[in-house]
PDB file of N, H, CA, C and O in Angstrom:
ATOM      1  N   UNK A   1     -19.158  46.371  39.327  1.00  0.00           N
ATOM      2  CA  UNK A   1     -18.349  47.500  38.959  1.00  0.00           C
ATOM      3  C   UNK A   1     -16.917  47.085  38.654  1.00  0.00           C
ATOM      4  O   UNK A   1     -16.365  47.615  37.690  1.00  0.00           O
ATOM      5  N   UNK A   2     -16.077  45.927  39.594  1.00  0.00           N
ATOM      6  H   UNK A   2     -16.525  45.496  40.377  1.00  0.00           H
ATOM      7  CA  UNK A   2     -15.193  45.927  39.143  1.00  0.00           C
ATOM      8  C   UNK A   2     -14.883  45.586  37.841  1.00  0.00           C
ATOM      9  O   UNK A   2     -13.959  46.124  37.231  1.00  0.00           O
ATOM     10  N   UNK A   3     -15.770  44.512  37.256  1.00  0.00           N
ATOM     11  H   UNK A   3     -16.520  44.075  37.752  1.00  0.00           H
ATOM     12  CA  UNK A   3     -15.525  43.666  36.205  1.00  0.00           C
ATOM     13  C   UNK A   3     -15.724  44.634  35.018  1.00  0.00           C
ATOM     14  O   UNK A   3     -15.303  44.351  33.897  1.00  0.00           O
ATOM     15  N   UNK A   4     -16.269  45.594  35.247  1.00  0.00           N
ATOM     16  H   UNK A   4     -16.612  45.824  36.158  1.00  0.00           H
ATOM     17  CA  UNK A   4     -16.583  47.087  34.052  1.00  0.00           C
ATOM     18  C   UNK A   4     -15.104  47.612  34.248  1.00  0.00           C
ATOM     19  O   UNK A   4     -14.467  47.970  33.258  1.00  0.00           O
ATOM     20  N   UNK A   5     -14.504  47.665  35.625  1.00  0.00           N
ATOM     21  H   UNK A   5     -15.022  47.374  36.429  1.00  0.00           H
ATOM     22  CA  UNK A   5     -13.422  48.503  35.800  1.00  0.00           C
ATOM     23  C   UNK A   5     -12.272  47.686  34.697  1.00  0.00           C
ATOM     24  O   UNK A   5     -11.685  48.230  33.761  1.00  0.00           O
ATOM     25  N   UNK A   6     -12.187  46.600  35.015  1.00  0.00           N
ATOM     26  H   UNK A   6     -12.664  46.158  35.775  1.00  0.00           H
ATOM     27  CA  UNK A   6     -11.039  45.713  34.461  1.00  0.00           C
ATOM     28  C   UNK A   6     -11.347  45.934  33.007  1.00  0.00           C
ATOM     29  O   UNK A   6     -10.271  46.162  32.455  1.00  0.00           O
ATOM     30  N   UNK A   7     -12.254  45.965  32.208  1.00  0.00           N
ATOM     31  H   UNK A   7     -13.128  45.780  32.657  1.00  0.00           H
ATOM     32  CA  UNK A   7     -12.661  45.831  31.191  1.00  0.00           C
ATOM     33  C   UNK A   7     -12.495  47.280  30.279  1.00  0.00           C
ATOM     34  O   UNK A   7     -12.475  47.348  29.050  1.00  0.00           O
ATOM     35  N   UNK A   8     -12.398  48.262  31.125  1.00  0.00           N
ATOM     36  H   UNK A   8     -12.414  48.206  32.123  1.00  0.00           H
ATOM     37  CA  UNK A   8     -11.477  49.553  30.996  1.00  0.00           C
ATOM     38  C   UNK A   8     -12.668  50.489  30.788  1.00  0.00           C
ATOM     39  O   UNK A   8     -12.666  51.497  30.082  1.00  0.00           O
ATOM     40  N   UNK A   9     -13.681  50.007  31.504  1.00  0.00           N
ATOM     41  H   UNK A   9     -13.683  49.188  32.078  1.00  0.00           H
ATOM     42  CA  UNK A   9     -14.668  51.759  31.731  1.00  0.00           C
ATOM     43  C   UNK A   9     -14.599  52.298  32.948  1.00  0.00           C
ATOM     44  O   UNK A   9     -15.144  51.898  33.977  1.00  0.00           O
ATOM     45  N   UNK A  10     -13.654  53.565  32.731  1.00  0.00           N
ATOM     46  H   UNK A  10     -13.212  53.890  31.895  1.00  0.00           H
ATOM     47  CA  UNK A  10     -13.229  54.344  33.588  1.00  0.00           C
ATOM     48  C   UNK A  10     -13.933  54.480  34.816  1.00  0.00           C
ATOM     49  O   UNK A  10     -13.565  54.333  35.981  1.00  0.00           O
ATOM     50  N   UNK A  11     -15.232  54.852  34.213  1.00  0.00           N
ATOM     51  H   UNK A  11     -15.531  54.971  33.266  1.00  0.00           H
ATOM     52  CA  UNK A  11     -16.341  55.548  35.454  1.00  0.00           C
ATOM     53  C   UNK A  11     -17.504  54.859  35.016  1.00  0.00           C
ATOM     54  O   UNK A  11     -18.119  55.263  34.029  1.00  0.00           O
ATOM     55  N   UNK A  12     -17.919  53.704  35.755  1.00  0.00           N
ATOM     56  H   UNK A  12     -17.419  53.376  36.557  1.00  0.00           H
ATOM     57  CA  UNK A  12     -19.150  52.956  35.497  1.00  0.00           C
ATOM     58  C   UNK A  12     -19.998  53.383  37.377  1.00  0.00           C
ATOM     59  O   UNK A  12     -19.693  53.817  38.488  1.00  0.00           O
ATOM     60  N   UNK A  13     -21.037  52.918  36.672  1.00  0.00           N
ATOM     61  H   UNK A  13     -21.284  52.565  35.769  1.00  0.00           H
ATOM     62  CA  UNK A  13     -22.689  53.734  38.031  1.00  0.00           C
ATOM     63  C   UNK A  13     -22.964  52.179  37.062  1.00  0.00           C
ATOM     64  O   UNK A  13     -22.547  51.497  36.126  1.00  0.00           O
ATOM     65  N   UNK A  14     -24.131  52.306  38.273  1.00  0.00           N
ATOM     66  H   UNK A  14     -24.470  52.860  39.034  1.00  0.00           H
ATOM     67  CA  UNK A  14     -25.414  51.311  38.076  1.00  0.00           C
ATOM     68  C   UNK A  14     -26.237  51.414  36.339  1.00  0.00           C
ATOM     69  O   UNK A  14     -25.863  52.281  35.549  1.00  0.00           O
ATOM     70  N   UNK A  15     -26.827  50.880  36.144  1.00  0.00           N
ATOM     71  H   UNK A  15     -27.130  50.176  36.786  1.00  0.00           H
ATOM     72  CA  UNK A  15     -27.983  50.751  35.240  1.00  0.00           C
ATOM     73  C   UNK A  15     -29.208  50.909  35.585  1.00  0.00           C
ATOM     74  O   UNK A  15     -29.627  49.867  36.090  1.00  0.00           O
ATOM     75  N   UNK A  16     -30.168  51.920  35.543  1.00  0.00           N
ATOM     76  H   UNK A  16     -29.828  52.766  35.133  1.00  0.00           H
ATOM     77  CA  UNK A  16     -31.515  51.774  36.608  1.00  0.00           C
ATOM     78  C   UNK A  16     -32.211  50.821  35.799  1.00  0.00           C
ATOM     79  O   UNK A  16     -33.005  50.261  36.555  1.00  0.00           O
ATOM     80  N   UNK A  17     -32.316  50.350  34.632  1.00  0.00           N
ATOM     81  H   UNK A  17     -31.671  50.805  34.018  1.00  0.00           H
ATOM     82  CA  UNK A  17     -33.239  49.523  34.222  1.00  0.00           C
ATOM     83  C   UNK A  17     -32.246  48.217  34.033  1.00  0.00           C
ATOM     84  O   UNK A  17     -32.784  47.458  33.227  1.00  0.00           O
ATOM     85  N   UNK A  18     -31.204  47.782  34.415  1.00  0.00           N
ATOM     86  H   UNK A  18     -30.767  48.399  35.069  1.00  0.00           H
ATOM     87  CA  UNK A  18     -30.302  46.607  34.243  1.00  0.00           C
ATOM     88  C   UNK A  18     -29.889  46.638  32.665  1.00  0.00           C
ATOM     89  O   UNK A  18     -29.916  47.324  31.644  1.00  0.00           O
ATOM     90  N   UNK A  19     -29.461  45.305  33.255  1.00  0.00           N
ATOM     91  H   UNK A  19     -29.439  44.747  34.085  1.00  0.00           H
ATOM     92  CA  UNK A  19     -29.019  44.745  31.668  1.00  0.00           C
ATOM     93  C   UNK A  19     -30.147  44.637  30.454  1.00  0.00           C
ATOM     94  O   UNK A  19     -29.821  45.125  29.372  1.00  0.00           O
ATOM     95  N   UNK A  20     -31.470  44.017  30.578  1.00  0.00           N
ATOM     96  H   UNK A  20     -31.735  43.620  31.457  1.00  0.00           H
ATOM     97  CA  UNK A  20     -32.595  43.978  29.951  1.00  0.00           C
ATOM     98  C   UNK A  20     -33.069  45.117  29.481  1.00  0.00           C
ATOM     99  O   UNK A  20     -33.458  45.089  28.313  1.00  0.00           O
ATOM    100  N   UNK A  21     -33.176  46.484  30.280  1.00  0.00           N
ATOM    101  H   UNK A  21     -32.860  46.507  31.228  1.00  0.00           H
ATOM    102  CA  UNK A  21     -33.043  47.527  29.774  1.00  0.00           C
ATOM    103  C   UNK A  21     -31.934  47.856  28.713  1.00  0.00           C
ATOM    104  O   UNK A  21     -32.096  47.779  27.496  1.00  0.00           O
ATOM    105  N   UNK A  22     -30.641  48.279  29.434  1.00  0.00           N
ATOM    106  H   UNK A  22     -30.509  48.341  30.424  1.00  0.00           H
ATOM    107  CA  UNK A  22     -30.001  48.006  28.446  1.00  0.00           C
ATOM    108  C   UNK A  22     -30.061  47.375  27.039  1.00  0.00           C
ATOM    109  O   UNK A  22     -29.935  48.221  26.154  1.00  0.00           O
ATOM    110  N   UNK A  23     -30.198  46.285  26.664  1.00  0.00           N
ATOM    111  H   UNK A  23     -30.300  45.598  27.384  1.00  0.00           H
ATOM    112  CA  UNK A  23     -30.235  45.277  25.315  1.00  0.00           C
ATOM    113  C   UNK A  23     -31.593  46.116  24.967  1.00  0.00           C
ATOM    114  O   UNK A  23     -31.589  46.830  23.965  1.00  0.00           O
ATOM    115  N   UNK A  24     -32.612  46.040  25.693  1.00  0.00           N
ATOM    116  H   UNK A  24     -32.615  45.459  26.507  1.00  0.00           H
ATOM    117  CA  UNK A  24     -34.612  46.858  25.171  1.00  0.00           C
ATOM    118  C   UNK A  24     -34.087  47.860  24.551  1.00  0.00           C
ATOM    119  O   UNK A  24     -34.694  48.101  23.508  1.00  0.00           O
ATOM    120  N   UNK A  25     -33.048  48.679  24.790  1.00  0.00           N
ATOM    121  H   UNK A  25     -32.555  48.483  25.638  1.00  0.00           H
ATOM    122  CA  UNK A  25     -33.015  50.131  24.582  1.00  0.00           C
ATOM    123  C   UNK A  25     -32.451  50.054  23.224  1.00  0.00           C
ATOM    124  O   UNK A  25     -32.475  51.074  22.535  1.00  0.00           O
ATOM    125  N   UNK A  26     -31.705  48.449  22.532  1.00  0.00           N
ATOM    126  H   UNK A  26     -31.685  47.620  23.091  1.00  0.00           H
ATOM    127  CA  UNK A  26     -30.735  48.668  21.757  1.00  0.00           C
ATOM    128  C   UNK A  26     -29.262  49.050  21.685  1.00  0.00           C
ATOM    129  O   UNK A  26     -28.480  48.856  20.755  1.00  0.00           O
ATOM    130  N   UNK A  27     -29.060  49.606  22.805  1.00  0.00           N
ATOM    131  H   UNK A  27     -29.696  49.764  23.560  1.00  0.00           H
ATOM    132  CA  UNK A  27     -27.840  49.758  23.102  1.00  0.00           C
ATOM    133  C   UNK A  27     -26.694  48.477  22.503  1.00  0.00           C
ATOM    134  O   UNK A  27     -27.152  47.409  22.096  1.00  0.00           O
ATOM    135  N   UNK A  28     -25.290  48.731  22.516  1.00  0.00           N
ATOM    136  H   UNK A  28     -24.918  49.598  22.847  1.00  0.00           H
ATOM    137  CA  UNK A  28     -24.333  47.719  22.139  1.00  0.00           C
ATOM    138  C   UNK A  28     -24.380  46.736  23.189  1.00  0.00           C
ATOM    139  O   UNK A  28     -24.400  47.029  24.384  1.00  0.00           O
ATOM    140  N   UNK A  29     -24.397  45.542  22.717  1.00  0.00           N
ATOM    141  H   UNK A  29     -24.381  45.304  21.746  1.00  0.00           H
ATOM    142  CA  UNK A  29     -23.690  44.418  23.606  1.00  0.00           C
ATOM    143  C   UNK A  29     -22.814  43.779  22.649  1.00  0.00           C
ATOM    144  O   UNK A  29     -22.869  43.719  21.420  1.00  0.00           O
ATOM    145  N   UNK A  30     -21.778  43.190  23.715  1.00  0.00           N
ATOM    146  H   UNK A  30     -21.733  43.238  24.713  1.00  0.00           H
ATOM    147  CA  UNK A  30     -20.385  42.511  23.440  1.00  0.00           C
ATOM    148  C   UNK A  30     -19.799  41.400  24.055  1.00  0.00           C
ATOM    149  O   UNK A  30     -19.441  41.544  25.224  1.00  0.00           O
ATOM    150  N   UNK A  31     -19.613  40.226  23.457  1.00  0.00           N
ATOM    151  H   UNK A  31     -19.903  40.110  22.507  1.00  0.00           H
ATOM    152  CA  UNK A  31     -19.740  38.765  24.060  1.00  0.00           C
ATOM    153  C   UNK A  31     -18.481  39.247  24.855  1.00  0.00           C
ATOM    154  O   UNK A  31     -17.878  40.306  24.687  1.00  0.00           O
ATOM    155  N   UNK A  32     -18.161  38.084  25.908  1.00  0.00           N
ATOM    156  H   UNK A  32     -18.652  37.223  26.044  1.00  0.00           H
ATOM    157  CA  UNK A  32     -16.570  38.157  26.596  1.00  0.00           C
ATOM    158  C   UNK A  32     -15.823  38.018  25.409  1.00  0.00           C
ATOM    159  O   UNK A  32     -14.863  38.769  25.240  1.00  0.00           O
ATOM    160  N   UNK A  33     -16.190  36.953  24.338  1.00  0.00           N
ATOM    161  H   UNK A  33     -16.970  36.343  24.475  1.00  0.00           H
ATOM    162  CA  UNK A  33     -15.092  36.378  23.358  1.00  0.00           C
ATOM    163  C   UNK A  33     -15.081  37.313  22.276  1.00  0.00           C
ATOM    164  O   UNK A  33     -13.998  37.208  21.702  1.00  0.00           O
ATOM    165  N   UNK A  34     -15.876  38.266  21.691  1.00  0.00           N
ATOM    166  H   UNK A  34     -16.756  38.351  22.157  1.00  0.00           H
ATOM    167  CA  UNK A  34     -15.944  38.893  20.838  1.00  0.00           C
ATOM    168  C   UNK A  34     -15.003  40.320  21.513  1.00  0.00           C
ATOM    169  O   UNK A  34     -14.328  41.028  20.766  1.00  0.00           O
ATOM    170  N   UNK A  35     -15.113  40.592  23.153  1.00  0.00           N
ATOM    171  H   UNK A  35     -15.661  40.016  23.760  1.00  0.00           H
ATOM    172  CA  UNK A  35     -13.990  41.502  23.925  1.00  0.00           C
ATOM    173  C   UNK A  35     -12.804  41.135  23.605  1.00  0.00           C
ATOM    174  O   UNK A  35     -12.155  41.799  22.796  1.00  0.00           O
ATOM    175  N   UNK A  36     -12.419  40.265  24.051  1.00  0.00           N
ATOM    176  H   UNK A  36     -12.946  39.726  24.708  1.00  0.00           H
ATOM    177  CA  UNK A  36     -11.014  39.394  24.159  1.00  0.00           C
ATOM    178  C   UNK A  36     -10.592  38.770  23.054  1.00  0.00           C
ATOM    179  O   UNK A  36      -9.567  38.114  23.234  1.00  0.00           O
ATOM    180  N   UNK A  37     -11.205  38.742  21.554  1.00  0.00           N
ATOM    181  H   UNK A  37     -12.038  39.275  21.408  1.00  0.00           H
ATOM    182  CA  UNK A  37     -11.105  39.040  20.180  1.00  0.00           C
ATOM    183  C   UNK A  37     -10.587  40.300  20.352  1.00  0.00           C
ATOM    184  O   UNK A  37      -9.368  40.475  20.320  1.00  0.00           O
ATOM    185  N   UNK A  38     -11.595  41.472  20.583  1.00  0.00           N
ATOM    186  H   UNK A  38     -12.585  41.330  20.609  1.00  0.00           H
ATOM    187  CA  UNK A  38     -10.751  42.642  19.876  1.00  0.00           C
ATOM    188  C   UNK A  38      -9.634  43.495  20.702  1.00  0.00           C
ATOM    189  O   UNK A  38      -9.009  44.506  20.385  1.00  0.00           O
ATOM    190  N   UNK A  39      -9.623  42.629  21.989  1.00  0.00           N
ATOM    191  H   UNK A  39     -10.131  41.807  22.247  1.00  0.00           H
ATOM    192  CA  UNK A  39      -8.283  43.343  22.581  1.00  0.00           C
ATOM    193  C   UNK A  39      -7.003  42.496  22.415  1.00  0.00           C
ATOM    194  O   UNK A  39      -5.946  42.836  22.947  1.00  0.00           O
ATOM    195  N   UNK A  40      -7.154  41.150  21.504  1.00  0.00           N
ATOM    196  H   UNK A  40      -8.013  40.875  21.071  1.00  0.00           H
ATOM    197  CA  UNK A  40      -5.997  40.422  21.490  1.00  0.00           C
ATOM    198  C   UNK A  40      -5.153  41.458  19.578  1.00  0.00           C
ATOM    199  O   UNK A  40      -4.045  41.597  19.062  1.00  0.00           O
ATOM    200  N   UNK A  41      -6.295  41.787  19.341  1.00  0.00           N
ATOM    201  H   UNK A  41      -7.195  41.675  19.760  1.00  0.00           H
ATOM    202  CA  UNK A  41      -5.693  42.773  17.689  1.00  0.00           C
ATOM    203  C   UNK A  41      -6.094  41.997  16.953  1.00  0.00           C
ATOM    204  O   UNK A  41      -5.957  42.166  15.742  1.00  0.00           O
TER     205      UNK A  41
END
């Protein structure tokens, strides 16, 4: 949770199906470097 917090999602909960769920579902994923790309501008 924290590392969601720092990363600036306000209000993060669990994932019931994880990360694998997550990505299965299609949902967005975002490298650290492709983050820290778009928060440097």
């Amino acid at each position: 949770m924290k590392t969601l917090n720092d990363m600036g999602l306000a209000s993060a909960s669990h994932i019931e199906t994880g990360f694998h769920g997550w990505r299965d579902d299609g949902l967005p994923i975002v490298t650290y470097d492709e983050w820290t790309a778009a928060r440097s501008g």
